[in-house]
C-alpha positions as CSV (number, residue, x, y, z in Angstrom):
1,X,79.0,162.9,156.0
2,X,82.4,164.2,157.1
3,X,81.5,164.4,160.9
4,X,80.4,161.0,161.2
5,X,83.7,160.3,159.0
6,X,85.6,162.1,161.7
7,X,83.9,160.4,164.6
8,X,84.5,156.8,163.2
9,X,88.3,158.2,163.1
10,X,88.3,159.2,166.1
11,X,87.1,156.0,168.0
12,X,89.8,154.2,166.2
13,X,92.0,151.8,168.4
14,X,95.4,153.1,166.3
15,X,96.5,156.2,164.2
16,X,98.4,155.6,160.9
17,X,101.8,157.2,162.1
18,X,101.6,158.8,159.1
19,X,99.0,160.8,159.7
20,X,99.8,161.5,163.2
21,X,103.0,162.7,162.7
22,X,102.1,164.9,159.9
23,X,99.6,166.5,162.2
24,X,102.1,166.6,164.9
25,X,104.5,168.9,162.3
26,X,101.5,171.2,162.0
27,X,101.0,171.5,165.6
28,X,104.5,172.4,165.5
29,X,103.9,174.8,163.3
30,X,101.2,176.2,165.1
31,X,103.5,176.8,167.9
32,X,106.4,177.9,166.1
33,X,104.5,180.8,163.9
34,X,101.6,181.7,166.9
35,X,104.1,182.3,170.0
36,X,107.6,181.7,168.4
37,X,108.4,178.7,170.7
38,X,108.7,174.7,170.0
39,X,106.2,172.5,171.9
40,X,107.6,170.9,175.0
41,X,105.6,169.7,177.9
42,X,108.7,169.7,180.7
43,X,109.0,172.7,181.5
44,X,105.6,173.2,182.2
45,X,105.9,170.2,184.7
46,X,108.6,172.1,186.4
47,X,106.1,175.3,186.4
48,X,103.5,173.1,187.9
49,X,106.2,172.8,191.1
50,X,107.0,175.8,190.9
51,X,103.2,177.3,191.6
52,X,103.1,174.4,194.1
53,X,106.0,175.4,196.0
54,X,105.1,178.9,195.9
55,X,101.7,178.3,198.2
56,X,104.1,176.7,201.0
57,X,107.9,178.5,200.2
58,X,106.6,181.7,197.8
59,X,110.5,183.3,199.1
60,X,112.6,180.5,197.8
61,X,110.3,180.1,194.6
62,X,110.8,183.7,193.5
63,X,114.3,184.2,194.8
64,X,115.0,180.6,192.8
65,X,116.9,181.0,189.8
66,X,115.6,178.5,187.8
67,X,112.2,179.7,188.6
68,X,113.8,183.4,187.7
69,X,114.2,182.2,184.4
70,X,111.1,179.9,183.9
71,X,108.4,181.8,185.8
72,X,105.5,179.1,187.3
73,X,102.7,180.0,186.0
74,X,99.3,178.3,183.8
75,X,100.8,179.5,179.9
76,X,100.3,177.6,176.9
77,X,102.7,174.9,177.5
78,X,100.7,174.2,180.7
79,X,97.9,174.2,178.5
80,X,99.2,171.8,176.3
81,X,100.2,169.2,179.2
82,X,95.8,169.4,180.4
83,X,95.5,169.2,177.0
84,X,97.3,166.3,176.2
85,X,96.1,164.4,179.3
86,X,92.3,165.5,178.6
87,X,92.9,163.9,175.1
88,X,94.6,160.4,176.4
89,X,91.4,160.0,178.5
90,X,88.9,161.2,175.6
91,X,90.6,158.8,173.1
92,X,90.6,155.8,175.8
93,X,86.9,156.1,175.8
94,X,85.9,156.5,172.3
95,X,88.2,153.9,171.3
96,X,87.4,151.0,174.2
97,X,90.8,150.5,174.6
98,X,91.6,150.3,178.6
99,X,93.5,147.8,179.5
100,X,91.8,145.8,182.1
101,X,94.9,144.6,183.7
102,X,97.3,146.4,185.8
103,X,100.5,144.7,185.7
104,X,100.6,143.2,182.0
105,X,101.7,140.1,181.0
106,X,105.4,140.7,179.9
107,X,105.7,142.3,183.2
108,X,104.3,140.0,185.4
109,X,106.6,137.1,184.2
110,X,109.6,138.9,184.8
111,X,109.2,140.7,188.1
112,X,105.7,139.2,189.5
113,X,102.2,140.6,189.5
114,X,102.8,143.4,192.3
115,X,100.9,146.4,191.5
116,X,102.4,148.4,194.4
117,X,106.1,147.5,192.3
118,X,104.7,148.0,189.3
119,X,103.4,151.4,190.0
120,X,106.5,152.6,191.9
121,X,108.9,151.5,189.5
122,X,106.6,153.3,186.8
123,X,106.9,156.6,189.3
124,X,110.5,156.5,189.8
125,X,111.4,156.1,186.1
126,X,109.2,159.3,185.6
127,X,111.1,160.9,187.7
128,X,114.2,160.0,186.4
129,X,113.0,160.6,183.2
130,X,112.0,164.3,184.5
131,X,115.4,164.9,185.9
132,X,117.3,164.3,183.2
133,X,114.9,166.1,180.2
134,X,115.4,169.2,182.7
135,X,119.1,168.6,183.1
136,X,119.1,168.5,178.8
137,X,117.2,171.6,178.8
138,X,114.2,169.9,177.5
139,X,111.8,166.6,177.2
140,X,111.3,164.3,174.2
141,X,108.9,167.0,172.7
142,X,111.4,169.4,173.2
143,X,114.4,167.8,171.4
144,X,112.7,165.2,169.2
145,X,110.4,166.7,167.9
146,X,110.8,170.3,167.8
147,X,114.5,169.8,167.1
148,X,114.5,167.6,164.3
149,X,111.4,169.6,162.5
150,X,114.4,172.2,162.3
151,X,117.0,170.1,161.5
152,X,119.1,170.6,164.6
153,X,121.7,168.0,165.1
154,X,120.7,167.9,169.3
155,X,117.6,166.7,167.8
156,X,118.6,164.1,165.5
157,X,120.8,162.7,168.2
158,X,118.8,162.6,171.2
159,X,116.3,160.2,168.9
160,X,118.9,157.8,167.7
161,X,120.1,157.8,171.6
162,X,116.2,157.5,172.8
163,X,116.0,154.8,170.3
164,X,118.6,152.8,171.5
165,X,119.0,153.2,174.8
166,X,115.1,152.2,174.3
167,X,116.0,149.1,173.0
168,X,119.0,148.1,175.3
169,X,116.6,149.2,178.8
170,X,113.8,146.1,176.5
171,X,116.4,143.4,176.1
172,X,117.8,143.5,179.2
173,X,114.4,143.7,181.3
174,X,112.4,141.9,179.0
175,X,115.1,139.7,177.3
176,X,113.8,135.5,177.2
177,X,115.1,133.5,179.2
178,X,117.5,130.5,176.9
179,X,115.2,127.1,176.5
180,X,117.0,124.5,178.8
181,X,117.2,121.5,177.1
């Protein structure tokens, strides 16, 4: 039957791309045609400090600008960001696949098996990662996706540049070491 069909799908360890992103685009579309806005998920990050800072500062938070013009508050983008967590976790546990390990191997042979390192290097590259996708005016939702489904340029660009400034960040902190002979 189809919903036994569907389960086995969803316990699957990996998605045809294919298929993902096709159902990605109609998420997108969802989006686009129910509240006339492109998925993102960092600006509801932002919004999520925003409502924080407002139970300890509420004065700065509504006097803020930024805050002015991005109100904090629980919307459909916030939604989407519980939403998108609540899935990760779901799909971990259908599917079996948690990693058992929490520095992996590629890691561990270049900069030790810390966890403490591992886990604040992993924080403070979110965070960088945050700061700038705020400073662009939007996250890899944002720009990637929503921007290339309508052909914006920004869009286009900011993949090409995620994929190779992807690729240079790999080779130079994963590159192999040359064989000594």
């Amino acid at each position: 039957t189809a919903s036994i069909t569907s389960m086995r799908y969803l316990r699957m360890k990996k998605w045809s791309p294919y298929v993902t992103g096709a159902l990605i685009g109609v998420l997108s579309w969802f989006a686009f045609g129910s509240v006339d806005r492109p998925i993102g998920v960092s600006t509801a990050i932002s919004k999520t400090a925003g409502m924080v800072e407002s139970t300890v500062a509420g004065d700065h938070v509504s006097h803020n600008a930024y805050f002015t013009k991005f109100r904090p508050s629980v919307d459909w983008e916030w939604m989407l960001v519980v939403g998108l967590a609540l899935g990760a976790f779901v799909s971990s546990r259908l599917s079996g696949d948690r990693r058992a390990e929490a520095v992996e191997g590629p890691w561990r042979a270049r900069f030790g098996a810390s966890t403490r390192v591992r886990h604040a290097v992993a924080f403070l590259g979110g965070v960088v990662l945050m700061f700038g996708a705020r400073l662009a005016g939007g996250c890899t939702s944002g720009h990637g996706i929503s921007g290339s489904l309508q052909l914006a340029v920004s869009g286009w660009l900011f993949f090409a540049c995620v994929f190779a400034s992807g690729l240079l960040t790999a080779s130079l902190l994963f590159r192999k070491e040359k064989a000594r002979g």
